[in-house]
N, C-alpha and C positions, 0 to 999 in steps of 0.2 A: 545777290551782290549789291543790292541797295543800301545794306550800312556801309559799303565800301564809300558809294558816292557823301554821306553824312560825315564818316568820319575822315574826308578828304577836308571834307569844309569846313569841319572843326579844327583840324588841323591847319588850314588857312588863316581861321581869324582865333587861334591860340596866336599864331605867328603874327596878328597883327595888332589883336593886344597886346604882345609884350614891346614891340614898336611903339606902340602908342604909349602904353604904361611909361614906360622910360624915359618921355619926352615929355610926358605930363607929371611925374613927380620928380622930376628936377629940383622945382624951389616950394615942396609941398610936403609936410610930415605924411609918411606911407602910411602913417594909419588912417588921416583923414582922406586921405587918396584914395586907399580901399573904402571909405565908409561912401564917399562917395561913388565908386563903382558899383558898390552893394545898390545903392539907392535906385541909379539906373537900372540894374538887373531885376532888381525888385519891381520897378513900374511895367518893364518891357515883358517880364514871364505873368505878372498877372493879367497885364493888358490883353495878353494871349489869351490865358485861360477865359478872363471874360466874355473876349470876343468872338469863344469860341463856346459859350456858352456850357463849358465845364464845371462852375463854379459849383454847379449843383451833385459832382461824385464827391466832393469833401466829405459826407455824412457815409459814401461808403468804404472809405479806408480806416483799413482794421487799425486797431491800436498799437501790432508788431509793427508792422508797416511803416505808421505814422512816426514811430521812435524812431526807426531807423534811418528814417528822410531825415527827420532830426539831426542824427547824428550826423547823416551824410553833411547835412548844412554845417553843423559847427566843423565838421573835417576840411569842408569847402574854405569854409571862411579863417581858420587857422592857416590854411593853404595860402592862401591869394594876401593875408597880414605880412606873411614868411618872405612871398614871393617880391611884394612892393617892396618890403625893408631888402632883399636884394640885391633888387633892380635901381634902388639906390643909391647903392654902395660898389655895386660891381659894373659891370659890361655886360648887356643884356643877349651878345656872343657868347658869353660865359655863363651866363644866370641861366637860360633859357634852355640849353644840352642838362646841364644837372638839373632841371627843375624835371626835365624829361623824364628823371630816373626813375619817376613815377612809372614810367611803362612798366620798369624791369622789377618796380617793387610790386605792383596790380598781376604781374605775371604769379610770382612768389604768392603772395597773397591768395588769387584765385586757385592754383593749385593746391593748399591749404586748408584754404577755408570752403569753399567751391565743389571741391575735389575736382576741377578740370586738367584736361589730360593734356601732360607737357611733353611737345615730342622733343627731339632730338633737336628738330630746325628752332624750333622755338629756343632752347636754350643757346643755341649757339648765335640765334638773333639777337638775345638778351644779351650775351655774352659783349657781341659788338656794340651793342650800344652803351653799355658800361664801359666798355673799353675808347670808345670815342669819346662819351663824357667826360672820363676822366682828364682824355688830352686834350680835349679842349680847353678846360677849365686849368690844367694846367702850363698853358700856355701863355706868355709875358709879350 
């Protein structure tokens, strides 16, 4: 139950970057907004990796692998362009339930492509959270 406690805290500071995000691109083009978030993320994950004297498994990640980090990064960073242009334009009450959706579409997805096994609860979890996103987002 130890991803539980990680992905509690992820959950924390998703919820406190988008606080933050919204109140930092106010009077700021969302794209230089993200380039600069990148920039931070970029010094604090390698500062890691150095620090933690990682740097030296680069040579052994396979070349599947390393595409698919790849990919993962440009999915990321499409993600978070999407998410500022948003967070600019909407109510970060609103932005942030649909940005969620991602739960219900990673559920989709893993069952798919994964083959992971969807129960009953699981869709009717997903179900709710689509169904909350929705009201949320359409609410005035």
């Amino acid at each position: 139950m130890q991803w539980l406690i990680y992905a509690l805290l992820s959950a924390l500071f998703a919820a406190l970057t988008a606080i933050l995000a919204k109140i930092g691109v106010k009077d700021v083009n969302s794209n230089l907004a993200t380039a600069i978030r990148t920039i931070v993320i970029l010094l604090f994950a390698w500062g890691i990796v150095f620090g933690q004297g990682l740097q030296t498994q680069l040579t052994q990640i396979s070349r599947f692998s390393l595409i698919l980090l790849v990919l993962s990064g440009v999915a990321t960073g499409l993600s978070w362009l999407f998410y500022f242009r948003a967070l600019q334009l909407g109510n970060v009450s609103q932005v942030a339930p649909v940005d969620k959706l991602s739960l219900v579409i990673t559920i989709v997805l893993a069952a798919f492509i994964l083959k992971e096994k969807v129960t009953l609860g699981t869709m009717f979890g997903a179900g709710l959270m689509t169904a909350g996103a929705i009201v949320i987002a359409l609410v005035k």
